[in-house]
PATORSE-213183 format. One record per atom (N, C-alpha, C): atom name; z, x, y; residue in three letters. Coordinates in steps of 0.1 Angstrom, whole numbers, always signed. Last residue first. Layout:
N
> atom  z  x  y  type
> CA  Z  X  Y  ALA
...
END
This chain:
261
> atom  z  x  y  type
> N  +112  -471  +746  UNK
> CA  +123  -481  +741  UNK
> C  +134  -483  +749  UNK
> N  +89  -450  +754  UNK
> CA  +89  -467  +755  UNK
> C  +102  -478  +753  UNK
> N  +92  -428  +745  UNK
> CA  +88  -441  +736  UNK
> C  +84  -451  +739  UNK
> N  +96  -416  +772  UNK
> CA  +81  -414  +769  UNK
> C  +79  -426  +757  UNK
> N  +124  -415  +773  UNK
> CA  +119  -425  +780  UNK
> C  +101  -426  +779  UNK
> N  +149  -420  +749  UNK
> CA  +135  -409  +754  UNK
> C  +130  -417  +761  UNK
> N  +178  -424  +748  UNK
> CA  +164  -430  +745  UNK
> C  +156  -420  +753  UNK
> N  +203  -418  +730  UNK
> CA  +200  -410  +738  UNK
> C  +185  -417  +737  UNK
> N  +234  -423  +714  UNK
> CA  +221  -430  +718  UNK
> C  +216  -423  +730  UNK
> N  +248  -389  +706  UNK
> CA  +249  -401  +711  UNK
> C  +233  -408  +714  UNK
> N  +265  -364  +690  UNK
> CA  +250  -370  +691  UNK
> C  +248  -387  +696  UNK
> N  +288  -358  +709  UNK
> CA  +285  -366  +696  UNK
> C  +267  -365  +699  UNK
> N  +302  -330  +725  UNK
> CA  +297  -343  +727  UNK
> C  +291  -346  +711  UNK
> N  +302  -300  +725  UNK
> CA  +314  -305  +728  UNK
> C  +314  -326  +728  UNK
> N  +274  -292  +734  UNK
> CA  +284  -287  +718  UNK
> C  +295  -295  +720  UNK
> N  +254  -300  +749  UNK
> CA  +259  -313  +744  UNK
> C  +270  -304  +731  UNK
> N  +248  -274  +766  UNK
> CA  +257  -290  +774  UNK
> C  +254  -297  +763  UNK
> N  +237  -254  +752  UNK
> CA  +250  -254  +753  UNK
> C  +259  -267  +758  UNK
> N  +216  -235  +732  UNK
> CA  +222  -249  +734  UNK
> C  +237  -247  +739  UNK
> N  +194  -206  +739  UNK
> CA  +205  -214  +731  UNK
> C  +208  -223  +738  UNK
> N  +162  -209  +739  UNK
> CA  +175  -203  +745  UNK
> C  +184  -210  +740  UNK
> N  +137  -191  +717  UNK
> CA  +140  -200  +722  UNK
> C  +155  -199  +729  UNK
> N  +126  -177  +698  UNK
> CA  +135  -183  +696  UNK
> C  +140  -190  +701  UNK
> N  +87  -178  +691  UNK
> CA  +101  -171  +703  UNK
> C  +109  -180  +700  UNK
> N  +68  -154  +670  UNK
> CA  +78  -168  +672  UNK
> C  +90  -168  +679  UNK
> N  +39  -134  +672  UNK
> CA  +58  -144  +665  UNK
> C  +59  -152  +675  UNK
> N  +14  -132  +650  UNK
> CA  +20  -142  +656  UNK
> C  +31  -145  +659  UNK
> N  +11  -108  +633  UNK
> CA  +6  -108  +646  UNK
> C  +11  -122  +654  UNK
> N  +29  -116  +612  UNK
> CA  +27  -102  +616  UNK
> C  +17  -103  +630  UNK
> N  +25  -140  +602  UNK
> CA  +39  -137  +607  UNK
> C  +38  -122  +616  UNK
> N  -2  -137  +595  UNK
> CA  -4  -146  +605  UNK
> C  +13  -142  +609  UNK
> N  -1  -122  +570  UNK
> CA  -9  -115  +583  UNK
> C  -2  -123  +596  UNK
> N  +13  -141  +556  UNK
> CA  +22  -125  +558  UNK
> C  +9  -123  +571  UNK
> N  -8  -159  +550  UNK
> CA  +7  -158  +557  UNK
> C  +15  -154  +568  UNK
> N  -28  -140  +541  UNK
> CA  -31  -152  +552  UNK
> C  -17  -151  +560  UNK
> N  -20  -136  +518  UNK
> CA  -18  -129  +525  UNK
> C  -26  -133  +541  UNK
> N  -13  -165  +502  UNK
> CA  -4  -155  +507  UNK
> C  -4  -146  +516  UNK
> N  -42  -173  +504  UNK
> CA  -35  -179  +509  UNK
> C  -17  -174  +514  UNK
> N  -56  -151  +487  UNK
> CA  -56  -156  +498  UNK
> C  -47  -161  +509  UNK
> N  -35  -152  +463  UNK
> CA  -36  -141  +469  UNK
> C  -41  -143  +488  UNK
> N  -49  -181  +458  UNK
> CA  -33  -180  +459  UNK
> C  -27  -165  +462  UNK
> N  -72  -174  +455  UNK
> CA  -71  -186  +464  UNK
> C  -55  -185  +465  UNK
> N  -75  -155  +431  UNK
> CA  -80  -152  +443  UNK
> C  -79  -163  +453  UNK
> N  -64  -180  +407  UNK
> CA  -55  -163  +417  UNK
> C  -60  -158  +431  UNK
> N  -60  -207  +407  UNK
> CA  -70  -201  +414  UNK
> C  -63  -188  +418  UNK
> N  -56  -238  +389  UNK
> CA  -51  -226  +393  UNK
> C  -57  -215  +396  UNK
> N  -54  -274  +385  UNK
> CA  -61  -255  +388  UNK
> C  -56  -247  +392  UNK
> N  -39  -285  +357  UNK
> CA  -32  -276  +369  UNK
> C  -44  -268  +371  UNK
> N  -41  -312  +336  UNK
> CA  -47  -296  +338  UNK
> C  -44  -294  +354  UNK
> N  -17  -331  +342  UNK
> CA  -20  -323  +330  UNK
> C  -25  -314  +332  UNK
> N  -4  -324  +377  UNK
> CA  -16  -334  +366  UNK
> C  -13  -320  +353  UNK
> N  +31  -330  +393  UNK
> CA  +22  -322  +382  UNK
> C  +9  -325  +376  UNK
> N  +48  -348  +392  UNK
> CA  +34  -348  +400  UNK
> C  +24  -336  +400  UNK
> N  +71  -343  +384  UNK
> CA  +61  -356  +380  UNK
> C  +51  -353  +379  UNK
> N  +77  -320  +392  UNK
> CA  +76  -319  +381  UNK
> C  +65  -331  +376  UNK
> N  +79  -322  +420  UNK
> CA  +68  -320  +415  UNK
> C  +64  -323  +402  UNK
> N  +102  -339  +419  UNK
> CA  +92  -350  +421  UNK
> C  +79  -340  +416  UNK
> N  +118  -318  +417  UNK
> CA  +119  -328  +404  UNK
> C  +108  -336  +406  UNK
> N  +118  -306  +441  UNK
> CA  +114  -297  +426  UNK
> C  +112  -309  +413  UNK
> N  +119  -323  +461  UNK
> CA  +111  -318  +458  UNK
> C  +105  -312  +444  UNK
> N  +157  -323  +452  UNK
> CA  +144  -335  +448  UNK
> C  +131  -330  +453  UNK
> N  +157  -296  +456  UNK
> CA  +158  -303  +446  UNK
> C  +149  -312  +443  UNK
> N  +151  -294  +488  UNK
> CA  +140  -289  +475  UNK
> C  +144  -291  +463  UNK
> N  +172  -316  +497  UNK
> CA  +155  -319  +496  UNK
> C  +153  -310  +486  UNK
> N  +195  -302  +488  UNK
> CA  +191  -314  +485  UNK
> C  +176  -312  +484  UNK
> N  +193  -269  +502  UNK
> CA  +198  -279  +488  UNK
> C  +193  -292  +483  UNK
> N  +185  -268  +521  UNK
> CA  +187  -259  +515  UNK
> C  +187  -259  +502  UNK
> N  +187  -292  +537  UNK
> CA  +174  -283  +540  UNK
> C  +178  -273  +530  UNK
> N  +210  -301  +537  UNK
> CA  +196  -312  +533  UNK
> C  +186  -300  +535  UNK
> N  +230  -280  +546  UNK
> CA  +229  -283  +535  UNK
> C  +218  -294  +524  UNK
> N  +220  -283  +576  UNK
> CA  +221  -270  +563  UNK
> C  +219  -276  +547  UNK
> N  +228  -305  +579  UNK
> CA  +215  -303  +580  UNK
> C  +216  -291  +572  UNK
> N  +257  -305  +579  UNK
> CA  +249  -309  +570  UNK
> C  +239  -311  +568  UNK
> N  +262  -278  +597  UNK
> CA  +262  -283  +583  UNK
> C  +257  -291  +572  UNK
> N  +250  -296  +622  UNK
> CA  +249  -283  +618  UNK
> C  +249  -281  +604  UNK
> N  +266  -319  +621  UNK
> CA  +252  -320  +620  UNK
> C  +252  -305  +617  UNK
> N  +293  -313  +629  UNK
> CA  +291  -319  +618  UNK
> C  +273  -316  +616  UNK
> N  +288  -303  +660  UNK
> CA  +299  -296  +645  UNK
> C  +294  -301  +633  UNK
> N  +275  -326  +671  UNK
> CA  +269  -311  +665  UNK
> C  +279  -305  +656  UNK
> N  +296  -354  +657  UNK
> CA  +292  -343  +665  UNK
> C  +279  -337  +659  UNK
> N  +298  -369  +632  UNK
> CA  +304  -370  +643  UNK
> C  +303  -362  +657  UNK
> N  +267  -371  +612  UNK
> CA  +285  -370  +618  UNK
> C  +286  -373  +625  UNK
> N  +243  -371  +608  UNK
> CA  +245  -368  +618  UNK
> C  +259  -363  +623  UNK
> N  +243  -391  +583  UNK
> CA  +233  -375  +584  UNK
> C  +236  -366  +597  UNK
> N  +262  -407  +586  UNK
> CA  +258  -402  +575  UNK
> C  +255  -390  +576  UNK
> N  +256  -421  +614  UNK
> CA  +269  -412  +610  UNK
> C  +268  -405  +598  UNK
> N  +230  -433  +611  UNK
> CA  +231  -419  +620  UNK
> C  +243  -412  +617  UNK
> N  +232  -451  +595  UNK
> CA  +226  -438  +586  UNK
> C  +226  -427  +601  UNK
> N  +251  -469  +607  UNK
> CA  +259  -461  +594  UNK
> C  +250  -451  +594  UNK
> N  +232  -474  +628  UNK
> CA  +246  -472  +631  UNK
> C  +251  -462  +618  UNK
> N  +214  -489  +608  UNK
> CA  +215  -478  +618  UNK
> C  +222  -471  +620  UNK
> N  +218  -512  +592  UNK
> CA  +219  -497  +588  UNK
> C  +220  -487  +598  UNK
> N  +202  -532  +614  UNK
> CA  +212  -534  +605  UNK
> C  +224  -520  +600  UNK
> N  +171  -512  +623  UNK
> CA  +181  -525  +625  UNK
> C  +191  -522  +613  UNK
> N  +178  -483  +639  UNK
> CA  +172  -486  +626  UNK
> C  +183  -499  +628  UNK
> N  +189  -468  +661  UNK
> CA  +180  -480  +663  UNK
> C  +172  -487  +651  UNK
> N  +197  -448  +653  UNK
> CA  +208  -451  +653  UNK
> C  +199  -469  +661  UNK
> N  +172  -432  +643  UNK
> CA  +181  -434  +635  UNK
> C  +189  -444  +639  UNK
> N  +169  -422  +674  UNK
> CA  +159  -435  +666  UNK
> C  +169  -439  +651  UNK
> N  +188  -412  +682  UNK
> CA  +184  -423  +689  UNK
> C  +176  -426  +679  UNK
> N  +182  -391  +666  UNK
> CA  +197  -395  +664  UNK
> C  +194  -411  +673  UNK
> N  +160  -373  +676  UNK
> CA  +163  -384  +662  UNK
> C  +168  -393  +656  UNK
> N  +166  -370  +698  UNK
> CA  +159  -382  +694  UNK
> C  +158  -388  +683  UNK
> N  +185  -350  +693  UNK
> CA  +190  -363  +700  UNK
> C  +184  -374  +704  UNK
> N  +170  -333  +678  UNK
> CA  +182  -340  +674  UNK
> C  +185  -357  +680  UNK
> N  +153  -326  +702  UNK
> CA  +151  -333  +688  UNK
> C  +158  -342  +684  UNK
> N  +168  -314  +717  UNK
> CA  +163  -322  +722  UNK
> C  +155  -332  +709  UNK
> N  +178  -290  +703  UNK
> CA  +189  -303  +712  UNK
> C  +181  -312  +710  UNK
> N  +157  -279  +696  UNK
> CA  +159  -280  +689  UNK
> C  +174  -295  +691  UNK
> N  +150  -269  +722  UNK
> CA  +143  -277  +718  UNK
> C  +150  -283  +707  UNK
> N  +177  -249  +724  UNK
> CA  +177  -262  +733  UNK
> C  +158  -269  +730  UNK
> N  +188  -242  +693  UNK
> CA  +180  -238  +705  UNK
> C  +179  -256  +712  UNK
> N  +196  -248  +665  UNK
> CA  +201  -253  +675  UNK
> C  +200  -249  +692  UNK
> N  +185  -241  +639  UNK
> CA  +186  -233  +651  UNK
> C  +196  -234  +658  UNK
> N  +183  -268  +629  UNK
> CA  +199  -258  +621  UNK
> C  +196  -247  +633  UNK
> N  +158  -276  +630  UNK
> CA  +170  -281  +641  UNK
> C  +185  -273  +639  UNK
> N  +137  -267  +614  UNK
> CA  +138  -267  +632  UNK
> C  +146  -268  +638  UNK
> N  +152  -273  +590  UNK
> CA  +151  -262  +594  UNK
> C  +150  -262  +609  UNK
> N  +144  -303  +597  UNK
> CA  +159  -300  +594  UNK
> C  +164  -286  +599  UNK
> N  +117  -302  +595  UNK
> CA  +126  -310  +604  UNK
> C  +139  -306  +604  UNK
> N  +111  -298  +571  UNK
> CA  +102  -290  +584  UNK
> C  +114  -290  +591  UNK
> N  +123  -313  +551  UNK
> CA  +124  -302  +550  UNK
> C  +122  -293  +561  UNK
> N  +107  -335  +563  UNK
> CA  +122  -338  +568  UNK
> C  +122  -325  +565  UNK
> N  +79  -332  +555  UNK
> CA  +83  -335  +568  UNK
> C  +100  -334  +574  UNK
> N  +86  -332  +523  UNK
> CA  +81  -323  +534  UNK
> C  +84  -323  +546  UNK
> N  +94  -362  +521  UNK
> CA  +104  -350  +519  UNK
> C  +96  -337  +530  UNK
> N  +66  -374  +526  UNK
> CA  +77  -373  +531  UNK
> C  +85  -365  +534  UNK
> N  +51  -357  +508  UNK
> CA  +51  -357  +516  UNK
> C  +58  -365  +529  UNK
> N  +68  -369  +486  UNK
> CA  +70  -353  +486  UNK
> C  +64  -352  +498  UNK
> N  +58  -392  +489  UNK
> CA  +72  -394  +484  UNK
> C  +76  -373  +491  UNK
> N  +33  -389  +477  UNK
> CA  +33  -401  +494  UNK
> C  +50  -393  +498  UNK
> N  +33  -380  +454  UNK
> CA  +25  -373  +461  UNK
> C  +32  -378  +479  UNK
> N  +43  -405  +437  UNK
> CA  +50  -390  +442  UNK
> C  +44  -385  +447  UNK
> N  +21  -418  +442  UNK
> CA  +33  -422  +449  UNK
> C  +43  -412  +448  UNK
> N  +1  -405  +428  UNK
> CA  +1  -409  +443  UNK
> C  +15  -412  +449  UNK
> N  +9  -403  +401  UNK
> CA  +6  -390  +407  UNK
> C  +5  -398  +426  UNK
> N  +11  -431  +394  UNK
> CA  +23  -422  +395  UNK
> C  +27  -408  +403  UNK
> N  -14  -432  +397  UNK
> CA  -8  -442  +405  UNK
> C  +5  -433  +410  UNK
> N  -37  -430  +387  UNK
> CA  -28  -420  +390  UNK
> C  -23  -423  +397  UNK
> N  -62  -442  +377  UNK
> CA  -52  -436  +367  UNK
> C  -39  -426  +371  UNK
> N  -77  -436  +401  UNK
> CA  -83  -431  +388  UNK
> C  -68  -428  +376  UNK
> N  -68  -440  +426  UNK
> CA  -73  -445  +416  UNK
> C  -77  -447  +403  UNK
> N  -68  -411  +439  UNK
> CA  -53  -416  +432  UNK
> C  -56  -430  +425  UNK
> N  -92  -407  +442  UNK
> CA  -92  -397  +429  UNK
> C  -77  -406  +427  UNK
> N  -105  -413  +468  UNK
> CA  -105  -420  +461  UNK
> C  -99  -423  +442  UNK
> N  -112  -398  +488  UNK
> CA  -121  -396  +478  UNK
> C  -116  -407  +468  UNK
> N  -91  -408  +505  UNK
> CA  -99  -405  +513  UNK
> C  -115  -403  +497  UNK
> N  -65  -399  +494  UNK
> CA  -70  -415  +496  UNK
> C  -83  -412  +496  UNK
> N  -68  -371  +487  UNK
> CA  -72  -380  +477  UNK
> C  -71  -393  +476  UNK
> N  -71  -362  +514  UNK
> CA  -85  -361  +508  UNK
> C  -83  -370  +496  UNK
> N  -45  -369  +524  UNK
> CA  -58  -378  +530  UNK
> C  -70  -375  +520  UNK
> N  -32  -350  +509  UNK
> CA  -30  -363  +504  UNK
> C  -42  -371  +512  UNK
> N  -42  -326  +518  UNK
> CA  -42  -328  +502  UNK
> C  -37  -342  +504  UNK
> N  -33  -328  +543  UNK
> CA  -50  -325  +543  UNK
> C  -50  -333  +531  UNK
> N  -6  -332  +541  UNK
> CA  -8  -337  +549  UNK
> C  -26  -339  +545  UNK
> N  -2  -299  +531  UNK
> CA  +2  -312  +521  UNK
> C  -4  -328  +529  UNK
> N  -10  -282  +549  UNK
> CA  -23  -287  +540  UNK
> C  -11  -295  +534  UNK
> N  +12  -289  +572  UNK
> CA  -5  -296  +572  UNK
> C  -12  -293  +564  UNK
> N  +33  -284  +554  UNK
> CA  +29  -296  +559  UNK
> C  +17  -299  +562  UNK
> N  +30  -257  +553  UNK
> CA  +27  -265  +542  UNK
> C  +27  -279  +542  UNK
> N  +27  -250  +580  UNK
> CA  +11  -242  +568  UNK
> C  +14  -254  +555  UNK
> N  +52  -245  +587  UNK
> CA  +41  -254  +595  UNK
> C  +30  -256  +585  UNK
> N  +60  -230  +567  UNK
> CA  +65  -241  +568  UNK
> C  +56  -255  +578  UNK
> N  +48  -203  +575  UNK
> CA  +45  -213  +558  UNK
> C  +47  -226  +558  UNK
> N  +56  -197  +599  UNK
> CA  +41  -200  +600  UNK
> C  +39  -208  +584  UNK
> N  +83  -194  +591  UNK
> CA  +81  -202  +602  UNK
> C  +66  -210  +601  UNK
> N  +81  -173  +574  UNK
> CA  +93  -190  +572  UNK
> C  +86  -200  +579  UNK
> N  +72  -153  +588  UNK
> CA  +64  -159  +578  UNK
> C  +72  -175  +573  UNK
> N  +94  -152  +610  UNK
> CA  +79  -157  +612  UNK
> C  +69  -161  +601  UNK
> N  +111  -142  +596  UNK
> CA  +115  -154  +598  UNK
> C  +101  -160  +606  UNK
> N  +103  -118  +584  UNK
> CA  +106  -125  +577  UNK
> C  +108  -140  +583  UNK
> N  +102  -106  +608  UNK
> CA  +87  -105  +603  UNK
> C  +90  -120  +595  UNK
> N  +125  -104  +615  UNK
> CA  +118  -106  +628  UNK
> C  +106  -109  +618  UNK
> N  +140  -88  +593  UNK
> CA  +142  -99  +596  UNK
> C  +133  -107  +605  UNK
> N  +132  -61  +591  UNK
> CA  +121  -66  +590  UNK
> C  +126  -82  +584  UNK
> N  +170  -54  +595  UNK
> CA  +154  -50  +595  UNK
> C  +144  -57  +588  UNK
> N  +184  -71  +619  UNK
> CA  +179  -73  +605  UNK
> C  +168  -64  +602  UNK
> N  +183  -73  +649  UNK
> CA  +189  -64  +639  UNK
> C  +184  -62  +626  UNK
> N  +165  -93  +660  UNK
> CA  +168  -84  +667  UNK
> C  +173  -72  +663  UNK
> N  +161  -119  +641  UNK
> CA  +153  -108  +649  UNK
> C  +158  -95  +652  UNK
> N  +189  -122  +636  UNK
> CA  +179  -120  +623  UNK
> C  +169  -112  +629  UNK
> N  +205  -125  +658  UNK
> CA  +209  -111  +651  UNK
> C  +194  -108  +638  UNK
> N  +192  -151  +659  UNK
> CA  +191  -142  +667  UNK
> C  +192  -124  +663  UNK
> N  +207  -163  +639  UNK
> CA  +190  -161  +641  UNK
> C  +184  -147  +649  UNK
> N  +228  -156  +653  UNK
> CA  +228  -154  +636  UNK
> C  +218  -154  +633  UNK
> N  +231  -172  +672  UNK
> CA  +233  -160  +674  UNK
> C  +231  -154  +662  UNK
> N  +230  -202  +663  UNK
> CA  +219  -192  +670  UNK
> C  +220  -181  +670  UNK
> N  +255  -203  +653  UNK
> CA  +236  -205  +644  UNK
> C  +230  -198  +652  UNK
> N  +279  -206  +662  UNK
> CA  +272  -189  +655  UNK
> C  +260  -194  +647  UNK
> N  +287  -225  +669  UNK
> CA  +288  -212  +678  UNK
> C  +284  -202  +672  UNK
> N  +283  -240  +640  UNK
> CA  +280  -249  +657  UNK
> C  +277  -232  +668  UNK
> N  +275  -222  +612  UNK
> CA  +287  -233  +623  UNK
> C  +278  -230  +636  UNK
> N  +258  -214  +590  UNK
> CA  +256  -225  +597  UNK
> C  +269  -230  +605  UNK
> N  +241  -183  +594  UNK
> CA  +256  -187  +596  UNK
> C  +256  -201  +603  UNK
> N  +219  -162  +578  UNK
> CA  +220  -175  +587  UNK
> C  +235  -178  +586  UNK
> N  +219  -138  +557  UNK
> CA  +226  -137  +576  UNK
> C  +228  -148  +583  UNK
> N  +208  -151  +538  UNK
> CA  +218  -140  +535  UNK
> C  +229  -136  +550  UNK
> N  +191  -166  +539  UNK
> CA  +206  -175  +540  UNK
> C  +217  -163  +542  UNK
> N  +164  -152  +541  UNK
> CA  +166  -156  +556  UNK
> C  +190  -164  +555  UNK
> N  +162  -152  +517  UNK
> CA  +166  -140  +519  UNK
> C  +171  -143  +537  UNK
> N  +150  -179  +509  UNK
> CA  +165  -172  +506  UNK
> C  +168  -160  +511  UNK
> N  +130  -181  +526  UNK
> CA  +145  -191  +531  UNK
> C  +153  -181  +526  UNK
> N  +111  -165  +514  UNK
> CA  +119  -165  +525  UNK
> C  +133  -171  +531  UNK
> N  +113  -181  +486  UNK
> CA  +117  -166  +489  UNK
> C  +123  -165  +500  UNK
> N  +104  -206  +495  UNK
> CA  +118  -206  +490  UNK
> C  +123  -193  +489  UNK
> N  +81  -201  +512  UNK
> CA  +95  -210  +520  UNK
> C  +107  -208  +511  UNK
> N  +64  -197  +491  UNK
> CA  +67  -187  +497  UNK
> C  +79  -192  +510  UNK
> N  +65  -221  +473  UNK
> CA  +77  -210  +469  UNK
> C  +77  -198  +481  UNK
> N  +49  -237  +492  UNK
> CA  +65  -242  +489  UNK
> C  +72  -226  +486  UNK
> N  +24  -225  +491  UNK
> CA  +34  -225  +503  UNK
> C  +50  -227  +498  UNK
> N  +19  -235  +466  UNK
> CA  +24  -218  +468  UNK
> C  +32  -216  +481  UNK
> N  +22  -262  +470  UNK
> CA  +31  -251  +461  UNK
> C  +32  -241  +460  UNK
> N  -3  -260  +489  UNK
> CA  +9  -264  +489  UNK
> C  +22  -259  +483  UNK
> N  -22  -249  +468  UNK
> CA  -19  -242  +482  UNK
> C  -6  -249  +485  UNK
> N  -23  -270  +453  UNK
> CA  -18  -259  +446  UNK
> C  -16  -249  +460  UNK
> N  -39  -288  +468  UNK
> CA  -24  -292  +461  UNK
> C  -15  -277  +457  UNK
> N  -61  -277  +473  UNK
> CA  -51  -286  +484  UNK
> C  -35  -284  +478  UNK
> N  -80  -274  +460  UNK
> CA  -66  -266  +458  UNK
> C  -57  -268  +467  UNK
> N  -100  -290  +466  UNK
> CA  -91  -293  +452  UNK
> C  -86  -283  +452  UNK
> N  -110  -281  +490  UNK
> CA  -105  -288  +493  UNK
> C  -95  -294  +478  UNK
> N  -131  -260  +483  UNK
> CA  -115  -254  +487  UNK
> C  -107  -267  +486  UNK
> N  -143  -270  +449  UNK
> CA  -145  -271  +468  UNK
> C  -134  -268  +469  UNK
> N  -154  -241  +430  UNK
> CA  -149  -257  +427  UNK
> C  -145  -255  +444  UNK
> N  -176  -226  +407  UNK
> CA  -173  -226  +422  UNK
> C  -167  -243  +419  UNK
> N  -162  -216  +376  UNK
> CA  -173  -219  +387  UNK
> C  -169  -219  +398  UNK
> N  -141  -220  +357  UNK
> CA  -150  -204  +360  UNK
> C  -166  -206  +365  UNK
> N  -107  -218  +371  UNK
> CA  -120  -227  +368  UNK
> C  -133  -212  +365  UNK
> N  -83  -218  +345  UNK
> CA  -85  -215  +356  UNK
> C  -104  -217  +357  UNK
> N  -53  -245  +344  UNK
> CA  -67  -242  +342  UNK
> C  -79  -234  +350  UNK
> N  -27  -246  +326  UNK
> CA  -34  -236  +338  UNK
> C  -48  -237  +336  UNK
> N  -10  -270  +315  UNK
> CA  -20  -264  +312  UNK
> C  -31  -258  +321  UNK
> N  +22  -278  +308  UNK
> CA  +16  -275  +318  UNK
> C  +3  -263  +315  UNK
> N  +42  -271  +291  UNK
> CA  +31  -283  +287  UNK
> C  +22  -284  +297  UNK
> N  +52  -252  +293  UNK
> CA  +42  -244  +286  UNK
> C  +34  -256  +283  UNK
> N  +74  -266  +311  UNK
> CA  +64  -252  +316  UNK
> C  +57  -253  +309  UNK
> N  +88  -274  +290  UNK
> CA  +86  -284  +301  UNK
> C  +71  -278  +308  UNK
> N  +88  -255  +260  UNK
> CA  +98  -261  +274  UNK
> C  +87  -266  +273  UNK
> N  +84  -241  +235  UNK
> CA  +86  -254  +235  UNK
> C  +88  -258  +247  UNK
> N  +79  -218  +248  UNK
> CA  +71  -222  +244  UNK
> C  +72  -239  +240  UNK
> N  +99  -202  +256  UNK
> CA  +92  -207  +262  UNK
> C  +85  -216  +256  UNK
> N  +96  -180  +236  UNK
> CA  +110  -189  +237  UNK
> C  +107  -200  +242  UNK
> N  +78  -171  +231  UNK
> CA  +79  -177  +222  UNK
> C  +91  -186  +224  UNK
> N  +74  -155  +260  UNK
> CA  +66  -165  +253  UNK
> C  +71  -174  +245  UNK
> N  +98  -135  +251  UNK
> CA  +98  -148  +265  UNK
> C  +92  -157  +264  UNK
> N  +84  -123  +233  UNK
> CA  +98  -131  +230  UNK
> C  +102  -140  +238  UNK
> N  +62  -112  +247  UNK
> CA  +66  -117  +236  UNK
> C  +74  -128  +227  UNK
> N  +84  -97  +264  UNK
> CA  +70  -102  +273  UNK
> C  +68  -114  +266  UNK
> N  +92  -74  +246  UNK
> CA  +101  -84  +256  UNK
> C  +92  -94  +258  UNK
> N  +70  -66  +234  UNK
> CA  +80  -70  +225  UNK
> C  +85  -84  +232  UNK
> N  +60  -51  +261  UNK
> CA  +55  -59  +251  UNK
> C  +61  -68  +245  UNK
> N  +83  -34  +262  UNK
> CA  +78  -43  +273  UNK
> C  +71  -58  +268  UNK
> N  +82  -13  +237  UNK
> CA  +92  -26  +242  UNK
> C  +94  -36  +253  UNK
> N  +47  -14  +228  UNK
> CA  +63  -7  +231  UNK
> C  +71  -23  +234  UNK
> N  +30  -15  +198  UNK
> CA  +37  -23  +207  UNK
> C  +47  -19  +213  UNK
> N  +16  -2  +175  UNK
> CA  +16  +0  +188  UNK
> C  +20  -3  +201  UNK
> N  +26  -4  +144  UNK
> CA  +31  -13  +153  UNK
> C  +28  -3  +165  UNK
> N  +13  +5  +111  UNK
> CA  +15  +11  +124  UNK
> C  +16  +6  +138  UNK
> N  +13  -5  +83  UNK
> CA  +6  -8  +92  UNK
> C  +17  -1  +107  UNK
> N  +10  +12  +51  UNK
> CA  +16  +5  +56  UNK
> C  +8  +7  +72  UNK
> N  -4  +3  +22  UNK
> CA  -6  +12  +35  UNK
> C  +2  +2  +45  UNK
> N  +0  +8  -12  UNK
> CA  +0  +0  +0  UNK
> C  +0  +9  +12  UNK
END
């Protein structure tokens, strides 16, 4: 008998074993399809999206390591992120430019598939989580913009908090809910819906919203990353001046006078 000679180092082996473990999950029912023609930029709508997503979840995390969500030390904590942090300044402009980047192609990816007609076709489930995450999206944007607490970031809040607090019936409760009792209280808890909550429920609604064959496009997802990282690197992002006449006050009915209300 001749025995057979295993060429396999231990990378390999490892690599291997990951597979095989894998193999029953959730992940490996998910089938990568990668295309080997020309298919229109506009069917990677989706998958641009999710790459945005994880490039928001890198950044975020390394952006939590210095963020400091109390009322007298968010800004300054941002601040320190520019100004100290090494290649903090880069990092919170790629946060910045992804997070705009994933809203508007999640925003493109959902008009194209009313718009073509494709959430008909047996995908009812895939549309309404799709409607559901672009939702969520929007508040994820929203929440981050306001944990700053730069004086645009005031001025948000305190419309928000006026429209919230003009939802009939509910109002009242869903501004105290998400808002508290102050900026003291909002600070945190917007931290914590931007950190925690939402991309949870994001991560579970993808899971739905997943289709059976997944395209998946490396040179479109290399693109699109280094797109990013260029655009944080020549484009920054001014922080704006800190907030100081409402720290001491409630987020109160505050009407904007451009609504009309």
């Amino acid at each position: 008998m001749v025995a057979t000679i295993r060429d396999e180092n231990s990378l390999v082996t490892f690599l291997k074993w990951i597979y095989a473990g894998i193999d029953r999950t959730i992940f490996m029912g998910l089938k990568f399809t990668f295309p080997g023609r020309f298919v229109s930029p506009l069917g990677f709508l989706g998958m641009i999206t999710f790459v945005l997503f994880i490039i928001l979840g890198i950044t975020g995390a390394l952006l939590m390591l210095w963020y400091e969500p109390e009322l007298d030390r968010a800004w300054n904590s941002v601040q320190n992120i520019n100004n100290t942090i090494p290649y903090g300044f880069h990092i919170r402009n790629i946060h910045y430019h992804a997070s705009n980047a994933m809203v508007m192609v999640a925003l493109l990816h959902m008009y194209y598939q009313y718009f073509s007609g494709r959430y008909k076709i047996r995908n009812e489930i895939i549309w309404v989580t799709g409607v559901i995450i672009g939702v969520l999206t929007i508040l994820e944007a929203f929440t981050g913009y306001d944990i700053i607490f730069s004086e645009r970031s005031e001025l948000a809040i305190s419309i928000a908090a006026s429209l919230t607090n003009s939802i009939p019936v509910l109002g009242p409760q869903l501004r105290d809910a998400f808002f508290g009792g102050g900026f003291h209280d909002f600070v945190l808890r917007f931290y914590a819906f931007h950190v925690f909550f939402l991309p949870i429920a994001l991560l579970g609604l993808m899971v739905v919203h997943f289709p059976r064959f997944l395209v998946f496009d490396i040179p479109m997802v290399m693109a699109v990353s280094g797109a990013i990282m260029i655009t944080g690197g020549v484009f920054p992002i001014d922080l704006g001046s800190i907030s100081y006449r409402f720290r001491n006050k409630i987020c109160s009915h505050v009407t904007p006078g451009y609504y009309g209300t």
